[in-house]
Each structure stands twice: as structure tokens, then as C-alpha cells.
ZAFITOR-5266 format. One record per residue (C-alpha): residue number from 1; residue in three letters; z, y, x. Coordinates in steps of 0.1 Angstrom, whole numbers, plus 2048, in hexadecimal, padded with zeros to 3 digits. Layout:
<nodes>
 num residuo   w   v   u
 NUM     ALA   Z   Y   X
...
</nodes>
This chain:
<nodes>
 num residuo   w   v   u
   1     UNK 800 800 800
   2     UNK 809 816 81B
   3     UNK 7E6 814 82B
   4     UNK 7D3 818 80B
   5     UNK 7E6 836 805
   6     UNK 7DD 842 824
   7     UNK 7BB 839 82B
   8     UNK 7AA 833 80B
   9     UNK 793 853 809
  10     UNK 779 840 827
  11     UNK 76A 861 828
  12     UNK 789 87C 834
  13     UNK 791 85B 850
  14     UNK 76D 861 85A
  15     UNK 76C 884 85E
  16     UNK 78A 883 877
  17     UNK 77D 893 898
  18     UNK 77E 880 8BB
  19     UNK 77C 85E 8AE
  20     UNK 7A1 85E 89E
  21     UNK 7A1 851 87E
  22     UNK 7C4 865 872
  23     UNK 7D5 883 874
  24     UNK 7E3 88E 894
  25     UNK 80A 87F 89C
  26     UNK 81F 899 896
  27     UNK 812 8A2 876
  28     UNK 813 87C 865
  29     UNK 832 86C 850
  30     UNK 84A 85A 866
  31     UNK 841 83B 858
  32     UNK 81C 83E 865
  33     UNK 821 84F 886
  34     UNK 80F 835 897
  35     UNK 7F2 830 883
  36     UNK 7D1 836 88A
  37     UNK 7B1 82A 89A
  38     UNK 7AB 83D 8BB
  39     UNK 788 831 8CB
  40     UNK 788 822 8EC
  41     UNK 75D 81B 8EE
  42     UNK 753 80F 90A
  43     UNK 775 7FE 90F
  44     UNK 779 7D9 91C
  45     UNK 78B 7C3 8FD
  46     UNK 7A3 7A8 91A
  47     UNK 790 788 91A
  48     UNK 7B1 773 924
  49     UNK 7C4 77F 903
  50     UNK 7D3 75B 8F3
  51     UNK 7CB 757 8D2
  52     UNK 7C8 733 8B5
  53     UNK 7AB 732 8A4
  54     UNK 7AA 729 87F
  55     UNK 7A8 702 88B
  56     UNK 7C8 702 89C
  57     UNK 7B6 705 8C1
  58     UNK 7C3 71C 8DB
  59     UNK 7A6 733 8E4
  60     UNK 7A4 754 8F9
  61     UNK 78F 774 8EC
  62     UNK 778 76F 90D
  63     UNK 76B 74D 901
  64     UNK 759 761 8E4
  65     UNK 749 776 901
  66     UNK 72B 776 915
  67     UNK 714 76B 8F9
  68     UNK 70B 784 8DD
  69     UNK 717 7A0 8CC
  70     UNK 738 79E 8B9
  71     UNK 74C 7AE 89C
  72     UNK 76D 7B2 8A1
  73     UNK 786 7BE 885
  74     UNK 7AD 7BC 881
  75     UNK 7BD 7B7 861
  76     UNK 7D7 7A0 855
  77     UNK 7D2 780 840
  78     UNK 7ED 788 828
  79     UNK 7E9 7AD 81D
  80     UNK 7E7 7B1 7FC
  81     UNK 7CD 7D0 7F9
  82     UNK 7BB 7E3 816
  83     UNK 7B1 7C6 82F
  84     UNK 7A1 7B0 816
  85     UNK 78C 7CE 80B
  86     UNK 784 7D4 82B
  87     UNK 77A 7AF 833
  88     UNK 766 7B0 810
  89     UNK 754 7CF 81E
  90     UNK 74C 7BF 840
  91     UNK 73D 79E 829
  92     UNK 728 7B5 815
  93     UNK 71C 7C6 831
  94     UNK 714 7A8 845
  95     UNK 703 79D 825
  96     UNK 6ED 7B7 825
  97     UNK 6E0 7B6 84A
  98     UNK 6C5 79A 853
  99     UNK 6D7 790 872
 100     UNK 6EF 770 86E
 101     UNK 714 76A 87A
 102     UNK 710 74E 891
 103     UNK 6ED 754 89B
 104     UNK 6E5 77A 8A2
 105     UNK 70E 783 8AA
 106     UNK 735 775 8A5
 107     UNK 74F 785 891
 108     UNK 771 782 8A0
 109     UNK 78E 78A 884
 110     UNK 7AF 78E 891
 111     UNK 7CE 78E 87F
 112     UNK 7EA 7AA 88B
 113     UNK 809 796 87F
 114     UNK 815 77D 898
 115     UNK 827 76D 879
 116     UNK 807 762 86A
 117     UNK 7FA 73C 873
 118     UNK 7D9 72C 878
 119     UNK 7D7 71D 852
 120     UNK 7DA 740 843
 121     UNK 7BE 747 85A
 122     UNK 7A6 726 84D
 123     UNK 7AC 72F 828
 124     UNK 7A5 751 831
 125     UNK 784 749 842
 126     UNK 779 732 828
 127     UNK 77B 74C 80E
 128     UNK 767 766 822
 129     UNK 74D 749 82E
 130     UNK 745 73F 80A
 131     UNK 740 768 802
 132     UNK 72D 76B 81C
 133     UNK 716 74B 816
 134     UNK 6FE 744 82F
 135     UNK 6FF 724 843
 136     UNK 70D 727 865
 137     UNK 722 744 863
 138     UNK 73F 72C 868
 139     UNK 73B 726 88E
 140     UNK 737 749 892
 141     UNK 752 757 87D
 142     UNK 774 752 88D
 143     UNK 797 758 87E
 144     UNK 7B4 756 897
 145     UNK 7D8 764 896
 146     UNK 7EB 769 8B8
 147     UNK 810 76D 8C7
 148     UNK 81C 797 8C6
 149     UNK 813 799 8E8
 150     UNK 7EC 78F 8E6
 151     UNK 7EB 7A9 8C3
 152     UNK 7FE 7C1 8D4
 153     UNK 7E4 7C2 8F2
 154     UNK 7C5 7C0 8DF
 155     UNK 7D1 7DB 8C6
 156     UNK 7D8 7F1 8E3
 157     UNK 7B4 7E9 8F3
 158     UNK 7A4 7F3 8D4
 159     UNK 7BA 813 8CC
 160     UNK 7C2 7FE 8A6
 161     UNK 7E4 80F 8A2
 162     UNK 7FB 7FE 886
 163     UNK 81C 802 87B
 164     UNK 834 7E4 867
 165     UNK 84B 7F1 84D
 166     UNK 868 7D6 84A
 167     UNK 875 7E3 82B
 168     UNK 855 7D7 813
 169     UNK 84C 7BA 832
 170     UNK 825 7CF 832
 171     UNK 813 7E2 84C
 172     UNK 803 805 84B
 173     UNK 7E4 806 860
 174     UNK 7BF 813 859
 175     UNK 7A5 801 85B
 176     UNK 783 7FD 875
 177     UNK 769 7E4 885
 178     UNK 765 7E3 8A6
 179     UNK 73B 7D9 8B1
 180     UNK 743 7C8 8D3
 181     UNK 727 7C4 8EF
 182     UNK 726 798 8F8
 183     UNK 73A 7A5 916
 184     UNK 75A 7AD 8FC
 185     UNK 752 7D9 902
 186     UNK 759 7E9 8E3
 187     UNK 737 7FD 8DD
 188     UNK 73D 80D 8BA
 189     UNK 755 811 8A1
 190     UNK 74E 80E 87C
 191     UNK 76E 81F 85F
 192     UNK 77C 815 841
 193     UNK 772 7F9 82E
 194     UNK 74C 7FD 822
 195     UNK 735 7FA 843
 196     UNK 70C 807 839
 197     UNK 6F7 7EE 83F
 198     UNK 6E2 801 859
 199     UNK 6FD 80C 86C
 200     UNK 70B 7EB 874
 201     UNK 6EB 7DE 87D
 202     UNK 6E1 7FA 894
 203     UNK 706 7F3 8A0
 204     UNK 6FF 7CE 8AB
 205     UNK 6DC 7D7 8B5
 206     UNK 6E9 7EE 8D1
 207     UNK 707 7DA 8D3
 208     UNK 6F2 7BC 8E1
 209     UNK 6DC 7D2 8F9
 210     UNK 6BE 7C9 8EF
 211     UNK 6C5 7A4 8E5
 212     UNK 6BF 7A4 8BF
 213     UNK 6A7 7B9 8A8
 214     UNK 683 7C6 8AE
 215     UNK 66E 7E5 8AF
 216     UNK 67C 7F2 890
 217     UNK 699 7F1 89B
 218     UNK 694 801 8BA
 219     UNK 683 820 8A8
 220     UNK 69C 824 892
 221     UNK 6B9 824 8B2
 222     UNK 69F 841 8C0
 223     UNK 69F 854 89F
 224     UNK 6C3 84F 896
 225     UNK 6E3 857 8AC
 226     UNK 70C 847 8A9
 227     UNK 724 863 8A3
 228     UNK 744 858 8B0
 229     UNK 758 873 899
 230     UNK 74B 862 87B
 231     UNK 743 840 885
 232     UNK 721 843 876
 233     UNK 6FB 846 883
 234     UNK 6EE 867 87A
 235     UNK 6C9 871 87F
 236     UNK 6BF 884 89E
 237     UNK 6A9 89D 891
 238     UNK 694 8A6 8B1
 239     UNK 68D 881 8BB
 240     UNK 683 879 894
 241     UNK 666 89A 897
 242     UNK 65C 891 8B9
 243     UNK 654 86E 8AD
 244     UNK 63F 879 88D
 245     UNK 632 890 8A1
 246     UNK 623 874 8B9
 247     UNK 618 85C 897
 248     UNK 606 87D 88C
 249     UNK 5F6 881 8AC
 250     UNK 5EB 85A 8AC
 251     UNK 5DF 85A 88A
 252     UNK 5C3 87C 890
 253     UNK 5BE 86A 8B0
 254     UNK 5B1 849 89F
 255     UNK 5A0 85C 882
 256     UNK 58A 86E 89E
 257     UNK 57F 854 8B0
 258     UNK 572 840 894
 259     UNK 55E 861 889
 260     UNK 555 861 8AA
 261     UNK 546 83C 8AA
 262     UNK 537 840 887
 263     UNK 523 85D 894
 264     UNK 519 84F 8B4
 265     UNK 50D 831 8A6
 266     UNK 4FE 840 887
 267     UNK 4D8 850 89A
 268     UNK 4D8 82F 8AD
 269     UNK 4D1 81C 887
 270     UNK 4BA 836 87E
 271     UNK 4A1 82E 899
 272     UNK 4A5 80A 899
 273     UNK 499 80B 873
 274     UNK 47C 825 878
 275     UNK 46F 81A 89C
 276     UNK 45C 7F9 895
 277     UNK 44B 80A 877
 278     UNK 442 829 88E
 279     UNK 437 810 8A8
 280     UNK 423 7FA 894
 281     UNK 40E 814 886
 282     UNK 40B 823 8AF
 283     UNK 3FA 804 8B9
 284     UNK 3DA 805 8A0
 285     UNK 3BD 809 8AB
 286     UNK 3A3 82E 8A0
 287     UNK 38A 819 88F
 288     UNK 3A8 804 87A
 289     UNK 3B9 825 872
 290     UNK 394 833 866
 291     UNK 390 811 858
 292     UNK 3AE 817 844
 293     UNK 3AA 839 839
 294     UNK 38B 833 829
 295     UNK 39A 818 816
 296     UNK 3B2 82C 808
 297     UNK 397 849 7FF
 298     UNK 384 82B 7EB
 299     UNK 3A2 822 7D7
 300     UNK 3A8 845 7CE
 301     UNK 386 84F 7C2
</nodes>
């Protein structure tokens, strides 16, 4: 409750300045003095942090490395309101974009409370794997839940600032992915809990450097520019006219060298069609052409 009342209007977290998704310290209720998202991009996630997965297997963050592009977002399994809004948003999202969990990139969800075991985390990921409902996406969706000392470091790496209230046994904390590079570097951050489409494929698309998507994709990265201050790709005017500018340029180009051809090639047909006639009637004889002529005066008279 404490995090929805803080957090739910996506757009006022989004508007935060410097890549901090809450008001500054000194100005916040005791009770959420540490909470926040404070980017870290280009930061290294630890690849030795000790973690279960959702199958009961001891596994460390850097075994998801190395690979492809990852998703990485920190909730809790048994919060009541913002975090399964914000997984729901991530599944829609995901839904939405061509590129498969498993196949194209991983999604790594963390839970934040070292109280919560590996069989919260397999009922949770079957729930979000039949959403989600493509085949595959379960060898590249992992769950895992960790001591305090692994969330505690990981948090920290990531600048996901949280805060547990003992008296209602819930935490206050806002919400974010992280898109991670396959060597674990956080490369963009993504608020609240409804991710666009675009944005998160552009996201994993630059995220993988190079790895996944195609042309279009790489035209659109040219045309369109992550704002860390509101987590969002915005367009880059100059870049978008430069590029029309070029198509324009292409298109007259092709339109005048056709004309060009057509012309060319136009007095060439002309002779072809008149110049064995021409030459035919060149090549008779004076007495055949009188010959002729006075046929002709016979017929008319």
C-alpha cells in the first residue's frame, strides 16, 4: 500500500530529473526515506551474488551472463498490489514485442525478501509463464530468491532503494526494469509498471549490441534517442530530418535516371522502325522507281 501510494501516478516518477525516481531525502516521509530508484547505467550487476532458482538449485547472477540480453526486475512474490502490476505490465509488454524469452534474451526476477523460498517463486513463475504463453519462455524466465546479503548487494548495484515497514509486515519501494547487456551492465532503465512496447525493444536491441533485430530497428535507434530523466526513447529531431532528407534525395535521384533511360533509348526505337523501310526504297534501281511511277499514274487515270 505504501508504494502504490507513493508511486502510482507512472508519469510524476517519470518526470523526476537525473534518473531518480522520488523526491529528494530530506523532503520524503520518514517511512520512505530510502526509497527510490537512482540509476547506475553503465554499472556492473556482481556476477558471484548466490541466489536459488525456482527449482531449488543454487545458482549465481553471472551464470545468466555472457549470452544475451537480460531483464532484470525486483519485486517480491507476496505483495499484494504494486509488484504484480508491475510483473503483469512486464508480461504484456513482452507480449507485444516479436522477440522471445528464451530465444532473443533472459528475464531474471529477483525477490527482495530473504524470507521468501524457492516454491513461492515456481507458483509465481507458472502464473506469469502461462500469461505470457509462448513455448520456451520457461528456460529463459528465471525466478530466484536469495539470503539478505546477495538482495542487499544487488539492490545497492542497481540503485533499487526499498524500505520494510514491520508494523503491516510490507515494503514500500517503487518500481523499474533494469535492460542488462549479456555481460550483466545495466544499459537502460524502464519506470513504473506499463513498459511501451517500442521502448523495450529498442532497450534489448541496444542492450544486445547489435545481436538481435534488423534494419528497422537500427533506423529507428538512429531516429530515436533514451532519456535517462524519463526512462523513455524520445525522437531526435535533427537525425529524423537528416534521414528524410537523404530518402528524398534517393527517390528524385531514381525518378531522374529512369527519365534519363527512357529518353535515351526512345530516338534509338525510332530509327530501328523507319531505317529498313528508308533503306529498302535507297536500293532500287532509276528504271524500277520510273517503272513504278508510271504504274501508279495508270491506276490513277
Amino acid at each position: 500500500m505504501l508504494a502504490m501510494a507513493l508511486f502510482a501516478p507512472a508519469s510524476w516518477g517519470q518526470a523526476m530529473t537525473k534518473g531518480i525516481m522520488s523526491p529528494p531525502s530530506n523532503v520524503r516521509p520518514p517511512y520512505l526515506q530510502n526509497v527510490g530508484i537512482e540509476q547506475h547505467l553503465d554499472g556492473q550487476v556482481p556476477p558471484d551474488l548466490a541466489f536459488v532458482d525456482d527449482t531449488g538449485r543454487p545458482v549465481k547472477l553471472g551464470d545468466y551472463f555472457g549470452k544475451k540480453p537480460l531483464i532484470l526486475n525486483l519485486v517480491y512474490y507476496n505483495c499484494t498490489m504494486l509488484c504484480g502490476e508491475a510483473l503483469a505490465g512486464l508480461t504484456g509488454a513482452m507480449k507485444m514485442v516479436k522477440f522471445d524469452v528464451g530465444d532473443e534474451f533472459d528475464v531474471i526476477t529477483v525477490s527482495f525478501n530473504p524470507k521468501e523460498t524457492p516454491a513461492i517463486a515456481a507458483a509465481k513463475k507458472q502464473d506469469y509463464l502461462k500469461r505470457y504463453g509462448r513455448a520456451g519462455a520457461a528456460s529463459g524466465w528465471h525466478f530466484l530468491t536469495g539470503p539478505a546479503e546477495s538482495i542487499n548487494a544487488l539492490t545497492k548495484a542497481v540503485g533499487f532503494q526499498y524500505q520494510y515497514d514491520p508494523r503491516i509486515d510490507q515494503y514500500a519501494h517503487a518500481t523499474a526494469i533494469m535492460v542488462l547487456t549479456p555481460q550483466g551492465r545495466i544499459s537502460r532503465y524502464f519506470y513504473g509498471v506499463d513498459y511501451p512496447p517500442k521502448d523495450l525493444r529498442m532497450g534489448l536491441v541496444e542492450a544486445s549490441q547489435g545481436k538481435i533485430g534488423n534494419a528497422v530497428d537500427q533506423v529507428l535507434l538512429y531516429c530515436y534517442h533514451y532519456d535517462p530523466a524519463t526512462g523513455k526513447y524520445g525522437a531526435i529531431v535533427n537525425n529524423i530530418l537528416r534521414l528524410g532528407g537523404g530518402l528524398t534525395i534517393l527517390i528524385m535521384g531514381g525518378f531522374l535516371f529512369i527519365l534519363f533511360r527512357l529518353e535515351k533509348s526512345a530516338p534509338r526505337s525510332g530509327w530501328g522502325q523507319a531505317g529498313p523501310a528508308q533503306s529498302g526504297h535507297a536500293r532500287q534501281s532509276p528504271a524500277k522507281q520510273i517503272q513504278a511511277k508510271q504504274t501508279q499514274a495508270k491506276y490513277v487515270r
